[in-house]
C-alpha positions as CSV (number, residue, x, y, z in Angstrom):
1,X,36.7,46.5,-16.2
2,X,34.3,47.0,-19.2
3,X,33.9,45.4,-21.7
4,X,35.6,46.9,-25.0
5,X,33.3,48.8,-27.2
6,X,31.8,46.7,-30.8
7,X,32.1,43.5,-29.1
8,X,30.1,40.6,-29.8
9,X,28.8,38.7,-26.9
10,X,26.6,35.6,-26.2
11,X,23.9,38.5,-25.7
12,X,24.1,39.7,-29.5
13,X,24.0,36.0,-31.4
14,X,20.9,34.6,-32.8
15,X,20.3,30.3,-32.9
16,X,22.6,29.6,-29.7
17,X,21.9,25.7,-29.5
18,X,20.0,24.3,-26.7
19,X,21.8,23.0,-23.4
20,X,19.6,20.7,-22.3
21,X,20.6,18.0,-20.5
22,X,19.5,14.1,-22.2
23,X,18.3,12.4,-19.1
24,X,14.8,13.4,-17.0
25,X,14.7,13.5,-13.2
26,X,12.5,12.2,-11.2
27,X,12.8,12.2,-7.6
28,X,9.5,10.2,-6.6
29,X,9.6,7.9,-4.4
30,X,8.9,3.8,-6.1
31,X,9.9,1.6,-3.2
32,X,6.1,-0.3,-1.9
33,X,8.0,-2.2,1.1
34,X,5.0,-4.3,1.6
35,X,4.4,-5.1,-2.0
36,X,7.9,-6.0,-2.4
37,X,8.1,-8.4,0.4
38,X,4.7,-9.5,-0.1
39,X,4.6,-13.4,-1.5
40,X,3.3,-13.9,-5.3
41,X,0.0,-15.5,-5.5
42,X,-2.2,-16.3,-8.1
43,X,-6.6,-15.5,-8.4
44,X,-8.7,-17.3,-10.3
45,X,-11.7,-15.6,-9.2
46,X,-12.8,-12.0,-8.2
47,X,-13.6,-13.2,-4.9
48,X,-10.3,-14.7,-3.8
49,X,-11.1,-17.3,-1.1
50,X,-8.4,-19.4,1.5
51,X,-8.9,-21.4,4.6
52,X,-7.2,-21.6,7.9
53,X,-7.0,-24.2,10.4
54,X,-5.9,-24.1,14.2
55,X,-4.8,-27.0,16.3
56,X,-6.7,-27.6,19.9
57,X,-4.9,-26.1,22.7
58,X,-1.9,-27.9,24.3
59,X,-3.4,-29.8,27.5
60,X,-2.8,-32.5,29.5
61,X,-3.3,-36.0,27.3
62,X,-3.3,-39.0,29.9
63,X,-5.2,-42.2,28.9
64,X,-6.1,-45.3,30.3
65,X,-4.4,-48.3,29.6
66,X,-7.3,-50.5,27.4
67,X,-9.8,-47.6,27.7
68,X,-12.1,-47.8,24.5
69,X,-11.7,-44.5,22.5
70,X,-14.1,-42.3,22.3
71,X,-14.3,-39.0,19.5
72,X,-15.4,-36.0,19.3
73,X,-16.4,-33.9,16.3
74,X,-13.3,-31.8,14.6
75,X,-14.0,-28.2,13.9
76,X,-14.6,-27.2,10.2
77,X,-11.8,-24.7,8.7
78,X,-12.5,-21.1,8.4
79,X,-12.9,-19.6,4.8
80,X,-11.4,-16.2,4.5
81,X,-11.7,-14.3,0.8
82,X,-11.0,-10.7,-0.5
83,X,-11.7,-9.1,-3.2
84,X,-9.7,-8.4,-6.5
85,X,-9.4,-4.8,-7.6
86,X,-8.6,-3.4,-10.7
87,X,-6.1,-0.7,-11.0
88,X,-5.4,0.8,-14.1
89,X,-3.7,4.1,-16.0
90,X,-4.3,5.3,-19.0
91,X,-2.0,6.7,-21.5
92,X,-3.0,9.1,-24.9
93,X,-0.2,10.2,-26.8
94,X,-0.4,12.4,-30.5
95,X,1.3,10.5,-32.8
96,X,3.5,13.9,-34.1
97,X,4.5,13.7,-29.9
98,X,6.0,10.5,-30.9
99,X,7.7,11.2,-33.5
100,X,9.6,15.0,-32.7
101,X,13.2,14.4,-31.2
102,X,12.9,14.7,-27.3
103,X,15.9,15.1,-25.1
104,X,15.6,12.3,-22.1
105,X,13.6,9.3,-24.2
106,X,13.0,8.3,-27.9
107,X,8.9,7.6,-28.1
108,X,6.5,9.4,-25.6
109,X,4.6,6.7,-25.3
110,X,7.5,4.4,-23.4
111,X,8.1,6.6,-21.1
112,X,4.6,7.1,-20.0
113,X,4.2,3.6,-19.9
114,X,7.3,3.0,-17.8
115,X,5.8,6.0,-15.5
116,X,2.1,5.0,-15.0
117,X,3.7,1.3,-14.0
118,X,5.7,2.7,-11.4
119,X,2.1,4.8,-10.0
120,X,-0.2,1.7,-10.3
121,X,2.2,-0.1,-8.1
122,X,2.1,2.7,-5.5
123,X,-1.4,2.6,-5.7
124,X,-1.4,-0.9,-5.0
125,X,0.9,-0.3,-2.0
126,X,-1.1,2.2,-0.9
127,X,-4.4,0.5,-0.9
128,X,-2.6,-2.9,0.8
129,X,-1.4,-0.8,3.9
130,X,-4.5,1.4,4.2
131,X,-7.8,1.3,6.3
132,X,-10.0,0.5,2.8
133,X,-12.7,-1.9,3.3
134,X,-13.6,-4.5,1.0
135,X,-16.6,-4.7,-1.6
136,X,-18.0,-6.5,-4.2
137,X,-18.7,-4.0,-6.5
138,X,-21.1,-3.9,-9.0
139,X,-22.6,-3.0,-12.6
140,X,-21.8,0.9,-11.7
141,X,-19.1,0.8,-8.4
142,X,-16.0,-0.4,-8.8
143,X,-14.9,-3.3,-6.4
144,X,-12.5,-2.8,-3.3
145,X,-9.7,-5.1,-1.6
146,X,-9.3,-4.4,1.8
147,X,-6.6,-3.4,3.5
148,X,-4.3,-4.8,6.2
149,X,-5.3,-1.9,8.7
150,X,-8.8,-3.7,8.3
151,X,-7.7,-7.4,8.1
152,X,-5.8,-7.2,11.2
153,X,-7.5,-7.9,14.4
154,X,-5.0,-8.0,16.9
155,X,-4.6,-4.0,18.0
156,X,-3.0,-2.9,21.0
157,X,-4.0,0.4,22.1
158,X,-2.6,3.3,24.1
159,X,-4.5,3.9,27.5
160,X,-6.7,6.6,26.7
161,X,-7.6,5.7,23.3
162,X,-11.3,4.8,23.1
163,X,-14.4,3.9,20.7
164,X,-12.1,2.3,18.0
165,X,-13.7,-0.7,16.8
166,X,-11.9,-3.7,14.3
167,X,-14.6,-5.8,13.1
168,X,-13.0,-8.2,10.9
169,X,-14.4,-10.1,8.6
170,X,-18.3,-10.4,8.4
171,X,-21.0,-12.1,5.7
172,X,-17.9,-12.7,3.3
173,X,-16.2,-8.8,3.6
174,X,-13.7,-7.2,5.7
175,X,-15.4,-3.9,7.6
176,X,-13.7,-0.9,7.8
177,X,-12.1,-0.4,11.5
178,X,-13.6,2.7,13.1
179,X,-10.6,5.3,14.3
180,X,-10.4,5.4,18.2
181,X,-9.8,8.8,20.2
182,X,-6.3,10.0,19.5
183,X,-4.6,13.0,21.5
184,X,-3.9,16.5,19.9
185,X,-0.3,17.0,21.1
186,X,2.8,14.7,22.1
187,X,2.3,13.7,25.4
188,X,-0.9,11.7,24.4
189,X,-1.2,8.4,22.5
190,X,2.4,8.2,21.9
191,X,4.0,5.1,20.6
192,X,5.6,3.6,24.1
193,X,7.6,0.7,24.0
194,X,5.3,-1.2,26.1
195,X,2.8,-0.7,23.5
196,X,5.4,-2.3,21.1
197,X,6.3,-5.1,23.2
198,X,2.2,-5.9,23.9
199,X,2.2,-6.1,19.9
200,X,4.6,-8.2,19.2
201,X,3.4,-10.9,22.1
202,X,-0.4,-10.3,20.7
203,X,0.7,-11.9,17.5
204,X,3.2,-14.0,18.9
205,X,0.4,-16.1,21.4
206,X,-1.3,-16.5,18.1
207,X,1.5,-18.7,16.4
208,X,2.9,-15.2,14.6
209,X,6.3,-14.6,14.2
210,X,6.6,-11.0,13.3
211,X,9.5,-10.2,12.0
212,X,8.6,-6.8,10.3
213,X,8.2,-3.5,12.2
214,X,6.3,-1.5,9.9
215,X,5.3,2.4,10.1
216,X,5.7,5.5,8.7
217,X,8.3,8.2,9.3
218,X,6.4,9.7,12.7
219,X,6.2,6.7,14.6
220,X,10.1,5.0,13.6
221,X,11.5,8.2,14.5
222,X,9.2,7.8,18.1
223,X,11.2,4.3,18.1
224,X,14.6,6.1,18.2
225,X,13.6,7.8,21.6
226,X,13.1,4.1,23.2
227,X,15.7,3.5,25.7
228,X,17.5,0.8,24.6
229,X,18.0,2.8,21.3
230,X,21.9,2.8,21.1
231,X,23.6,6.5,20.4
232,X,27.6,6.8,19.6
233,X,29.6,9.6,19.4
234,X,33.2,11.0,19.6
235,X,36.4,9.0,18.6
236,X,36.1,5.4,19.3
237,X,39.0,2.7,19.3
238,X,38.8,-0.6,17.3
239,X,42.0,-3.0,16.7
240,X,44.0,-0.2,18.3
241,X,42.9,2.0,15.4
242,X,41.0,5.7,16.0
243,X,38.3,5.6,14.0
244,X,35.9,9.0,13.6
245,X,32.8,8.8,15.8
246,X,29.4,7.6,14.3
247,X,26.1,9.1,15.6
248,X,23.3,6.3,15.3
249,X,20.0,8.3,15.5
250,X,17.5,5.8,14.3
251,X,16.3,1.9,15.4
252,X,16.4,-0.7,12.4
253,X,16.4,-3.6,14.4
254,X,14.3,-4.2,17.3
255,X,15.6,-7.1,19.4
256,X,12.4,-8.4,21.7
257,X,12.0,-11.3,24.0
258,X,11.1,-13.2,21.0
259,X,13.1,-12.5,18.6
260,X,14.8,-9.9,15.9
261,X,12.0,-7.5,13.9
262,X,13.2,-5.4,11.1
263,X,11.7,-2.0,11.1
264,X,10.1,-1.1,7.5
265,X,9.3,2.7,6.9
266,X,6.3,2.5,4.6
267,X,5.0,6.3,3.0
268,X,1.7,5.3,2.3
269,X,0.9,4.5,5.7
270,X,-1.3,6.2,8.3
271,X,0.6,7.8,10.7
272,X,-1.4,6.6,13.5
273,X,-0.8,3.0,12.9
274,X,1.9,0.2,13.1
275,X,1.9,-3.3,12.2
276,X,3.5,-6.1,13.8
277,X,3.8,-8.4,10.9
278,X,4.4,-11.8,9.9
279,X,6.0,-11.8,6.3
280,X,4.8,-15.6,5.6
281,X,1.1,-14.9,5.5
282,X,1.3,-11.7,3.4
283,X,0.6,-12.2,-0.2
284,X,-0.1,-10.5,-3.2
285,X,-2.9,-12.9,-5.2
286,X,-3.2,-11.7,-9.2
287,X,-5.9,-12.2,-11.4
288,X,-4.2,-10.5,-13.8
289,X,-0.4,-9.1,-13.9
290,X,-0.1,-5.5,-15.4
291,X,0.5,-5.1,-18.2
292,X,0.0,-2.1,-21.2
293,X,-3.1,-3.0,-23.7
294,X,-3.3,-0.6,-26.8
295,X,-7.0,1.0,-27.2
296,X,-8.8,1.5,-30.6
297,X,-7.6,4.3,-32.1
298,X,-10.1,7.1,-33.4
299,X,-7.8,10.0,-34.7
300,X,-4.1,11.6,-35.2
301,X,-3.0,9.6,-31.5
302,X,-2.2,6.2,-30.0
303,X,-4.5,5.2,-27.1
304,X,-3.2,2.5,-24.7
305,X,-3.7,1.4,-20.8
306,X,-1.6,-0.1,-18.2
307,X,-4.3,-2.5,-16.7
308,X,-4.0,-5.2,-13.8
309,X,-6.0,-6.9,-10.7
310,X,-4.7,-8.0,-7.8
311,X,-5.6,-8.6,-4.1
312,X,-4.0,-8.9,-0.7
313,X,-4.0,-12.2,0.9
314,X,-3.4,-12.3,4.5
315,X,-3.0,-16.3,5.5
316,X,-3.2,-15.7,8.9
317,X,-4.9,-12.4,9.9
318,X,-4.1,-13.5,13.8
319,X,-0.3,-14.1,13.1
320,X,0.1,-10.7,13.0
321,X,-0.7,-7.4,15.3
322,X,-1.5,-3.7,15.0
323,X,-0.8,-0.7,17.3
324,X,-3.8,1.5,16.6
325,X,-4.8,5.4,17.5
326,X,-1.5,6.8,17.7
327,X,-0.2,10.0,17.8
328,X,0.1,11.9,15.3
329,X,-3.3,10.9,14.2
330,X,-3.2,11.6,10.5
């Protein structure tokens, strides 16, 4: 049919109102699974410092009856430290911007503000799980906290990985680990379960108890191939009811000779790594909490800054593990 001649349709009108709808989407990932279970510390100094003690190996302890005692010297603690870093956003808003009604938020400058918090705490999580050295800094260069990939010593490697090096901590900074070989396709460098199991008893033999899997997306899904990954399907029967078949195609609990480990996905991570971790010596030390400070205002707009300073704290870099040079090797 057609439409009947002189009629007036939506096309012909002038001032239809706006259909837009009062809420903004944002689809960007916020969780920070380290950052989140991370403990809450607190700095005092730019160069956060902690020590850690070891007990002397279990051994036989057989003395004679009325033997004098004799002593020997005690080994000193260690001093560990990392840096604090500063991470910051800025925010510069006209103060009309402000003022015009907006669909989705009253004032400009809270929503910014509510956004920037969520990216600094990304980029918090991103630096804590990354390979990032740490530095002092100086007059001219901002200063670094370093990352677990470099704080964690422990690494368990695939077979024909090679050259990787994990320095540690050296003259009062953690070094950068140097990447090992990785293969280009599947069949090479791939996650094993062996590899998994060598981890977890790495950090384990060091007085660890790592309860927390973490990786990125590549390497869990490699955990759903293990063999011992359980897979259902079809109709099942449970107190003589039929229920509809569930398909379990991922691992979120790994069950080892030592005990149960959650497995964290974590998108900042590198592919290529996985950490064995021990949530008790992971902590978050702040200098200063984030928090917005206005700037001076020079013209027709409201300057302000979401500022903080933080660093990772790892109690016991030896209670934990890493597997290292995996494939993929992004």
């Amino acid at each position: 049919m057609a439409q009947v001649s002189g009629t007036t349709d939506s096309y012909d009108l002038i001032g239809i109102a706006e259909d837009v709808e009062d809420i903004i989407y944002d689809i960007s990932p916020t969780e920070t699974p380290l950052v989140t279970m991370a403990k809450r510390g607190k700095a005092d100094s730019t160069n956060h410092q902690w020590q850690t003690d070891a007990l002397d190996a279990a051994a036989t302890n057989a003395q004679i009856e009325g033997d004098d005692a004799t002593y020997a010297t005690a080994a000193p603690t260690t001093m560990l430290s990392n840096r604090t870093q500063i991470l910051r956003k800025t925010i510069l808003v006209s103060r009309t911007a402000d003022r015009v009604r907006k669909y989705g938020r009253d004032r400009e400058t809270a929503r910014l503000i509510v956004k920037r918090g969520k990216e600094i705490k990304r980029d918090l999580e991103y630096a804590a799980v990354r390979n990032q050295r740490s530095s002092v800094g100086g007059s001219g260069t901002a200063r670094y906290m370093a990352g677990l990939e470099s704080m964690i010593t422990n690494r368990v490697m695939p077979a024909n990985s090679g050259a990787g090096t994990t320095p540690g901590y050296s003259s009062g900074d953690w070094v950068a680990p140097t990447d090992g070989t990785v293969g280009t396709t599947a069949d090479t460098s791939t996650l094993t379960e062996t590899l998994l199991k060598d981890a977890i008893q790495a950090a384990w033999d060091d007085g660890g108890d790592p309860g927390v899997i973490m990786c990125n997306y590549a390497q869990k899904k490699q955990m759903s191939t293990f063999q011992g990954s359980a897979k259902f399907a079809g109709n099942y029967v449970e107190g003589n009811r039929t229920s509809q078949g569930i398909v379990v195609g991922g691992v979120d609990l790994y069950i080892s000779d030592v005990g149960e480990h959650r497995v964290k996905l974590n998108r900042y991570m590198r592919n290529r790594t996985i950490f064995l971790l021990d949530p008790d010596t992971i902590e978050i030390a702040w200098l200063d909490r984030i928090k917005p400070v206005p700037l001076a205002k020079t013209g027709d707009a409201e300057k302000s800054m979401l500022i903080g300073e933080a660093t990772l704290v790892v109690t016991s870099p030896e209670g934990n593990a890493k597997i290292a040079d995996l494939f993929p090797n992004t």
